[in-house]
C-alpha positions in Angstrom: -0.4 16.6 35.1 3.5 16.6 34.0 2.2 13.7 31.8 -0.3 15.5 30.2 1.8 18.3 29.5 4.8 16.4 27.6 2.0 14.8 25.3 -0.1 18.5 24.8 3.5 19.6 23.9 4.4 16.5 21.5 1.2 17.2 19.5 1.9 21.1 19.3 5.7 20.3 18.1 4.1 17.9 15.6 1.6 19.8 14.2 4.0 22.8 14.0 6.8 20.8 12.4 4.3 19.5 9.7 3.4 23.0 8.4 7.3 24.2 8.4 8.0 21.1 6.1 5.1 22.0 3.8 6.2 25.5 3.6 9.7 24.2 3.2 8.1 21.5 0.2 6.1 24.6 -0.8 9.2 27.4 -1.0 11.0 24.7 -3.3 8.6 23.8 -5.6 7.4 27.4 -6.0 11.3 28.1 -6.9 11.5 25.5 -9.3 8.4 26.4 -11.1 10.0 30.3 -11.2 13.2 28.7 -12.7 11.5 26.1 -15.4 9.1 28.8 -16.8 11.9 31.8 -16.9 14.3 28.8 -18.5 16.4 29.3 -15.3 17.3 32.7 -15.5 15.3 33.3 -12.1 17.9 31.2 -10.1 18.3 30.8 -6.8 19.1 34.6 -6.3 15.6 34.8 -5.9 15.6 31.9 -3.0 15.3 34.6 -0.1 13.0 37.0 -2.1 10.3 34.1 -2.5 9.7 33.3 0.5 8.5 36.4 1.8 7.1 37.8 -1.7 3.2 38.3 -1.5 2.4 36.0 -4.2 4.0 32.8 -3.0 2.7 33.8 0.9 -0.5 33.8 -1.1 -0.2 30.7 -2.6 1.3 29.0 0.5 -1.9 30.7 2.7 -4.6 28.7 0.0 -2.5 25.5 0.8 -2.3 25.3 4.2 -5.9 26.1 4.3 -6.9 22.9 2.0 -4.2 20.7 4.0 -6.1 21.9 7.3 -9.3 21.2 6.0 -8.1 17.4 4.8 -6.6 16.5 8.1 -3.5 16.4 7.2 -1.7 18.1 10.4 -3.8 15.8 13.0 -5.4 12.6 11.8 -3.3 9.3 11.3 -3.2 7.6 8.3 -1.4 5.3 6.5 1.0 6.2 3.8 -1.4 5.1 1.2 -4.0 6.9 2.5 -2.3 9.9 3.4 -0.7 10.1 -0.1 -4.3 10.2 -1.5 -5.2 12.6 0.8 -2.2 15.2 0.1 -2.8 14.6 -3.7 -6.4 15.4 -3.7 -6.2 18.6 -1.3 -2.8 19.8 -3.8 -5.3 19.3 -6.7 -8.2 21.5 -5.3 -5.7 23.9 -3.9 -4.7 24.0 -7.7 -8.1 24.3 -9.1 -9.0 27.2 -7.0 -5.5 29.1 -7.5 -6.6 28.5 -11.4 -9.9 29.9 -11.2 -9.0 33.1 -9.1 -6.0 33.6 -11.7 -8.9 33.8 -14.2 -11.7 35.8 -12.1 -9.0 38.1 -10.5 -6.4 38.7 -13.6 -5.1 42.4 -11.8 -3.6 39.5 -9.4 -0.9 39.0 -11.9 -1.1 35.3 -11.4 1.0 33.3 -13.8 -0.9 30.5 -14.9 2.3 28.7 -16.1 3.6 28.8 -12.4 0.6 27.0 -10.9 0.6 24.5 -13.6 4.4 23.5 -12.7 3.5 23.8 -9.3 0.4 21.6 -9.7 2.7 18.9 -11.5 5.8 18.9 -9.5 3.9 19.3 -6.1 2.5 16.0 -4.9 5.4 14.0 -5.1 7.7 16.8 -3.4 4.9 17.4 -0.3 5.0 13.4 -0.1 8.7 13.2 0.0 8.3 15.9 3.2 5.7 14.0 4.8 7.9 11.0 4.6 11.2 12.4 6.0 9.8 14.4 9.1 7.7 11.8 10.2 10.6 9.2 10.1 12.8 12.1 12.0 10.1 12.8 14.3 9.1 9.3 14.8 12.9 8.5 16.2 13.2 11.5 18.2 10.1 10.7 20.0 7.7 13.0 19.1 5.6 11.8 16.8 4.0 8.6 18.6 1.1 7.3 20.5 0.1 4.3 22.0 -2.6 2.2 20.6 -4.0 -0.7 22.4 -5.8 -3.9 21.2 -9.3 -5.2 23.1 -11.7 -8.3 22.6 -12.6 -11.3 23.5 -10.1 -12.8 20.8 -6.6 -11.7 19.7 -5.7 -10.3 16.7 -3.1 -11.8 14.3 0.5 -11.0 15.4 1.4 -10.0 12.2 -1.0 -7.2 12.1 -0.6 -6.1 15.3 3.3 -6.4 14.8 3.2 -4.4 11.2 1.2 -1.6 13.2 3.9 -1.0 15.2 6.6 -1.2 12.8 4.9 1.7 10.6 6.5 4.8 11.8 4.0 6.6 9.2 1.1 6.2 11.5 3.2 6.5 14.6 1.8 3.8 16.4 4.1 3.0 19.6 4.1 0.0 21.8 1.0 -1.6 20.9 -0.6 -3.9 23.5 -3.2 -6.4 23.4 -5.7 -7.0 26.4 -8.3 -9.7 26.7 -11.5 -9.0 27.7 -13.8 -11.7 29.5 -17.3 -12.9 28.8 -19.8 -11.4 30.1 -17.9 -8.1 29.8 -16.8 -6.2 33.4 -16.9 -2.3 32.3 -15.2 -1.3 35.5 -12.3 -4.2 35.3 -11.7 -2.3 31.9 -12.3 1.1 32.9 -9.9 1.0 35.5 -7.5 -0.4 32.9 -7.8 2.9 30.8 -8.4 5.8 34.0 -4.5 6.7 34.0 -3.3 6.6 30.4 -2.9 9.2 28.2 -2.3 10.3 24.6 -4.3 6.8 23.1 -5.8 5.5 20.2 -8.4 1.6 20.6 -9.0 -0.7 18.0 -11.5 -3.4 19.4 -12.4 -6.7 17.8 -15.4 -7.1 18.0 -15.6 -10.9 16.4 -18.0 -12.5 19.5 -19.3 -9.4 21.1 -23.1 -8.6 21.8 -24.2 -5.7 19.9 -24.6 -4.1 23.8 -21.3 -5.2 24.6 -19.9 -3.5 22.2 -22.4 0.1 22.7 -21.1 -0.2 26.2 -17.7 -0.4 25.5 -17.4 2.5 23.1 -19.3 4.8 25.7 -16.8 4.0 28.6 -14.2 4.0 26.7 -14.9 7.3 24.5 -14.4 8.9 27.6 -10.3 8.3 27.5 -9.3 7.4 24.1 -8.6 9.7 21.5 -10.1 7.4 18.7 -11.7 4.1 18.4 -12.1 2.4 15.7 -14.0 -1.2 15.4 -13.0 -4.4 13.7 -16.6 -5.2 13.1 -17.6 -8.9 12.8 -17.9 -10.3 9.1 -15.7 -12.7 8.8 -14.4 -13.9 5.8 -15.5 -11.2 3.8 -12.9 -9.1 2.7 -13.9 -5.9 2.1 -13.3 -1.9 3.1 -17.3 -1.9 2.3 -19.5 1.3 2.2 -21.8 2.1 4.9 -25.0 3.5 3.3 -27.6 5.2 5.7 -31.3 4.5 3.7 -34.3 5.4 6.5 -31.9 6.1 9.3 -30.7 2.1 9.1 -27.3 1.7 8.1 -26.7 -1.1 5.1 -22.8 -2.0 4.5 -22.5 -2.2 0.2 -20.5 -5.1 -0.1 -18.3 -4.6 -3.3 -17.1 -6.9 -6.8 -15.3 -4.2 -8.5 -13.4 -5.5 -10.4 -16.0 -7.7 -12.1 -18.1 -4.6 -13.1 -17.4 -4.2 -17.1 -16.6 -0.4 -16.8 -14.1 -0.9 -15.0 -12.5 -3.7 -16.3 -12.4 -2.1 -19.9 -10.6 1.2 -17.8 -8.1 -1.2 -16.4 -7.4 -3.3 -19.4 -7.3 0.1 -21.5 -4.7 1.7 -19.2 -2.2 -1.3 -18.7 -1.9 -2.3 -22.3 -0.6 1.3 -22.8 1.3 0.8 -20.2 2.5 -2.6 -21.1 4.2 -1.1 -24.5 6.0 1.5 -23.0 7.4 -1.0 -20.2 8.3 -3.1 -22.8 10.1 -0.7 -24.7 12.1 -0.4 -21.7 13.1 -3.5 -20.8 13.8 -4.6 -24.1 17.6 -4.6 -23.4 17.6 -6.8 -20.7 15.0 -9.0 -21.6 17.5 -9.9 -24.8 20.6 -9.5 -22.3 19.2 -12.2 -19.7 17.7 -14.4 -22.7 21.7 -14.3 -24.1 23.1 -15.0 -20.6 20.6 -18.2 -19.8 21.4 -19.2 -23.4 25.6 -19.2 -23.0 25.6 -20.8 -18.8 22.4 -23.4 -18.7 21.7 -23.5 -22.5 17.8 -24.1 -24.1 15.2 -23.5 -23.7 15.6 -19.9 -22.0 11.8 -19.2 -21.8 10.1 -21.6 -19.5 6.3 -21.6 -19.5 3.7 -23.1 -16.8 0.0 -23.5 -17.1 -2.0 -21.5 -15.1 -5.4 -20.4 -14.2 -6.9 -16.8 -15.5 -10.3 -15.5 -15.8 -12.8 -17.6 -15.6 -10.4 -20.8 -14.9 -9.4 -20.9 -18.5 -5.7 -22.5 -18.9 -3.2 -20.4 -20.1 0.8 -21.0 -20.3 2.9 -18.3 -18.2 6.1 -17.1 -19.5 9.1 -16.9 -17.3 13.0 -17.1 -17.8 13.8 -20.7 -17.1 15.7 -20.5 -13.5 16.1 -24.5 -13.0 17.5 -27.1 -13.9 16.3 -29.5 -16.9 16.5 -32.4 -14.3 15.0 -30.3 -11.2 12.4 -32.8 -10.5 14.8 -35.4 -9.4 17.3 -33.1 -7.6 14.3 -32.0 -5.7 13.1 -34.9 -4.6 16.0 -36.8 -3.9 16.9 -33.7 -1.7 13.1 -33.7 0.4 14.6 -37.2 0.6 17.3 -36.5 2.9 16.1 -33.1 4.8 12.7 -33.2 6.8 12.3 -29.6 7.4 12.4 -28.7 3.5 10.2 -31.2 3.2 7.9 -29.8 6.0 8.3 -26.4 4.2 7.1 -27.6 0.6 4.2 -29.1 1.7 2.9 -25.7 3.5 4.2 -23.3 0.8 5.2 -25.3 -2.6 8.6 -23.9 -2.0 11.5 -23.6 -0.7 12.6 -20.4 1.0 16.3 -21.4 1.8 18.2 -23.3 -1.0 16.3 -25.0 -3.5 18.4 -27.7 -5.4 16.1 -26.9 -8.8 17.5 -23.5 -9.3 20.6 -22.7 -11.2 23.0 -20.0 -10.2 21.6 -17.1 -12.7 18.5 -18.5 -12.1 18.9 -17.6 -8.4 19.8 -14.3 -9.1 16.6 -13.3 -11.1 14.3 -15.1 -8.4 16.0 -12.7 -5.8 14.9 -9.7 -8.1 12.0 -11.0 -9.9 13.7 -10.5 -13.0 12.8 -14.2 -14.3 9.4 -12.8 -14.4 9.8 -10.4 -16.8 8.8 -12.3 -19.9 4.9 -11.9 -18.5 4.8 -8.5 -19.9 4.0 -10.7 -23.4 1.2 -12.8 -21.5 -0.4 -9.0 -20.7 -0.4 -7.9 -24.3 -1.8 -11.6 -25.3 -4.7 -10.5 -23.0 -4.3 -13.2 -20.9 -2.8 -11.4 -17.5 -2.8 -8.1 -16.3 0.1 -5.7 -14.8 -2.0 -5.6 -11.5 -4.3 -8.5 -10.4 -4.6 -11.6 -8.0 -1.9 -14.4 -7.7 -1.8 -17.2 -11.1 -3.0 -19.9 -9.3 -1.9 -23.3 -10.6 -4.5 -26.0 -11.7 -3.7 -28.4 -8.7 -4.4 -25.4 -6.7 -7.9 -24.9 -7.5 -9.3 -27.0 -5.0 -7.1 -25.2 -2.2 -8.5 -22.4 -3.5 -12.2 -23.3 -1.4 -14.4 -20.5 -1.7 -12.5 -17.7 -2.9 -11.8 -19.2 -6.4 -15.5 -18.3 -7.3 -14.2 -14.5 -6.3 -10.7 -14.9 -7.8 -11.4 -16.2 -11.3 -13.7 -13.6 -11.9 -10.5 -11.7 -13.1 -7.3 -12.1 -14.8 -4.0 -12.6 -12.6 -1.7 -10.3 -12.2 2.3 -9.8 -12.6 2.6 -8.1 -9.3 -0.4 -7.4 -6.8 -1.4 -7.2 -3.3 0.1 -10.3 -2.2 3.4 -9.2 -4.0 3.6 -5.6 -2.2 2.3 -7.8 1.3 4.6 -10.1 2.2 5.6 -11.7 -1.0 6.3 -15.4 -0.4 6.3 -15.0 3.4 2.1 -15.5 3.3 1.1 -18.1 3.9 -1.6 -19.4 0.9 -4.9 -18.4 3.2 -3.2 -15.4 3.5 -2.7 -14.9 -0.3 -6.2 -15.7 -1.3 -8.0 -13.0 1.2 -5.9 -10.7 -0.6 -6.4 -11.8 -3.9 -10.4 -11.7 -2.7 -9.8 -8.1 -1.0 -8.4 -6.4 -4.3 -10.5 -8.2 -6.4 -14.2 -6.7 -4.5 -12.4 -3.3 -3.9 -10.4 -2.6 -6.8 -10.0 1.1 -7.6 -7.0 3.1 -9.7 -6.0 4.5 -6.6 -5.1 0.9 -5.2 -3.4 0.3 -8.1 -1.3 3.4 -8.6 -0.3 2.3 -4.7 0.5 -1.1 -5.4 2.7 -0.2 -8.9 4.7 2.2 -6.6 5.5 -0.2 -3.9 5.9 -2.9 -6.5 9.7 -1.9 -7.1 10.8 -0.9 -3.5 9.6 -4.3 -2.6 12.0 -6.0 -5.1 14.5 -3.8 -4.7 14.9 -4.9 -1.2 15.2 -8.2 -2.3 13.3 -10.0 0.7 11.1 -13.1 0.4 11.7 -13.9 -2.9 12.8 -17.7 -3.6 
């Protein structure tokens, strides 16, 4: 009873703590918008006034009503999704503040607040989200326990990233093995006196009966369940479509359909010019640094694969040595576990003799790739894409290279914002295969936004 009282009360103090930061996001963005449209002559004077002024409880009220209807004070999610989620409910919260400002005009609504509000709100409400569910996560109160069933275990790296993501608030995640045939009460009696959580089950060797059985008995004490159903090696999210009460699963290529292609190719070359524009400066400041400490060429160029398996050259800042060929192998020579190493990744994640000292610095920031902006205005590469695969590598490649070539590599992608050079190259190409058949904008806003934090922290890079 205690026990089911301190997780009641962790969900209530949750809940509650995730409207006061949106009303805290909300008060300061509404603030804001009153300072940028009176030129900031509305200062924080105001501060205590807004908050309990009719108009921005109304706006506050229309809010909380969209972020209640989106789930976004009780379901988990993953930052990814949750962003999307927060973003779409702030836009139709926006809309409808819009259209009542237009229907209702003895409301006195300025139109120039919501629009400031609209632009500056996501970000701000996602910035909230962040910081209160990282407090709450350490204190304790936002958690819950998840456990792991089937006949098979899942990958310790997924099971291990689920409880390192304080976003969802998974806690203590367990795995237990189930036997075949399948004893409901052994696993029953496994679930009677827990509390407060969440089942994933793999379902990868399971009768379909099994598995009906199994979400019946254990419906009864889980809060959610949700199935890893059995389709191996095909990577895909995939839509469930219900045609004569049979459900179908739509098993996507997105990113080979020409609409979207021409979208995506559209959208990064704009984007490609004003990045350039940028970077300019320290394109020409590295190109004048490799130039005076390891001399010519600075540019060093590697065939690769793109779309279709034509051969193209990729550009990169030269970050080894003119004679790294012999260094390296007069160094696998001498040390068995680099050797071990190269011939499971093709690198070296420790020291590599090849690489000069600069060059070590750009690896460590991805700065020696850089120069691949020029391959994505030659049309050869996108921003966003799979990994450039290497010729010798096509054979490696098995059956996803059919998948993979459909499109043009990318400079950064899901591999990049996934592990980086930690995967191993199975790993790589299911997620070269996954992005490819469920491409979206969405995916790719998310992946350009983690693109820098993962460099930034400098892991896995060599």
């Amino acid at each position: 009873m205690a026990q089911k009282i301190l997780v009641t009360g962790k969900k209530i103090l949750s809940f509650l703590f995730f409207i006061i930061t949106d009303f805290i996001s909300f008060l300061l963005i509404y603030i804001i918008a009153l300072n940028l449209k009176n030129w900031g002559r509305a200062i924080f004077p105001q501060l205590l006034e807004a908050k309990f002024s009719p108009e921005f409880l109304f706006f506050f009220f229309i809010w909380l009503i969209e972020f209640l209807a989106a789930g976004l004070y009780t379901k988990r999610r993953t930052a990814g999704e949750e962003a999307k989620s927060i973003i779409l409910a702030h836009t139709r919260s926006s809309v409808i503040l819009l259209a009542i400002s237009y229907l209702l005009k003895m409301l006195q609504i300025s139109r120039g607040i919501v629009i400031i509000i609209f632009v500056l709100g996501s970000p701000l409400f996602l910035t909230g989200r962040v910081i209160i569910k990282f407090i709450l996560y350490k204190l304790g109160i936002w958690g819950k326990e998840v456990l792991f069933i089937g006949l098979k275990p899942f990958p310790e790296s997924f099971i291990k990233k689920i409880g390192e993501n304080f976003f969802i608030g998974y806690r203590s995640p367990s795995f237990i093995k189930i036997e075949n045939p399948i004893f409901l009460e052994d696993i029953v009696e496994k679930f009677q006196n827990r509390k407060n959580f969440d089942v994933i089950i793999n379902s990868y060797g399971m009768k379909k009966e099994d598995i009906i059985s199994l979400l019946e008995n254990i419906g009864k004490f889980g809060d959610s369940i949700m199935l890893l159903p059995d389709i191996s090696g095909i990577a895909t999210t995939g839509e469930i479509f219900v045609f004569s009460d049979v459900p179908l699963l739509n098993i996507n290529l997105n990113l080979a359909k020409p609409w979207n292609i021409s979208i995506k190719n559209s959208i990064e070359w704009v984007l490609s010019i004003v990045i350039l524009l940028i970077i300019l400066p320290l394109l020409l400041l590295i190109s004048l640094l490799i130039l005076l400490f390891d001399g010519r060429p600075v540019i060093f160029s590697q065939e690769r694969l793109g779309k279709y398996g034509r051969r193209f050259n990729l550009y990169k800042f030269r970050t080894m040595y003119n004679d790294a060929d012999e260094k390296l192998n007069e160094y696998l020579q001498k040390n068995e576990s680099a050797r071990e190493e190269w011939n499971r990744f093709m690198k070296l994640k420790g020291f590599d003799p090849r690489v000069t000292k600069i060059g070590r610095f750009l690896r460590k920031w991805s700065l020696d790739e850089l120069p691949q902006i020029f391959n994505v205005l030659k049309g050869e590469m996108n921003l966003i894409g799979p990994r450039p695969y290497l010729p010798r590598e096509i054979e490696r490649m098995g059956i996803y290279k059919d998948v993979i070539l459909r499109v043009k590599p990318g400079i950064t992608g899901l591999w990049q914002v996934s592990g980086r050079n930690s995967l191993g190259f199975d790993e790589r190409l299911k997620l070269d295969e996954f992005y490819v058949r469920n491409w979206s904008l969405w995916l790719d806003f998310v992946i350009l936004l983690k693109s820098p934090f993962v460099v930034l922290r400098g892991k896995e890079a060599y």
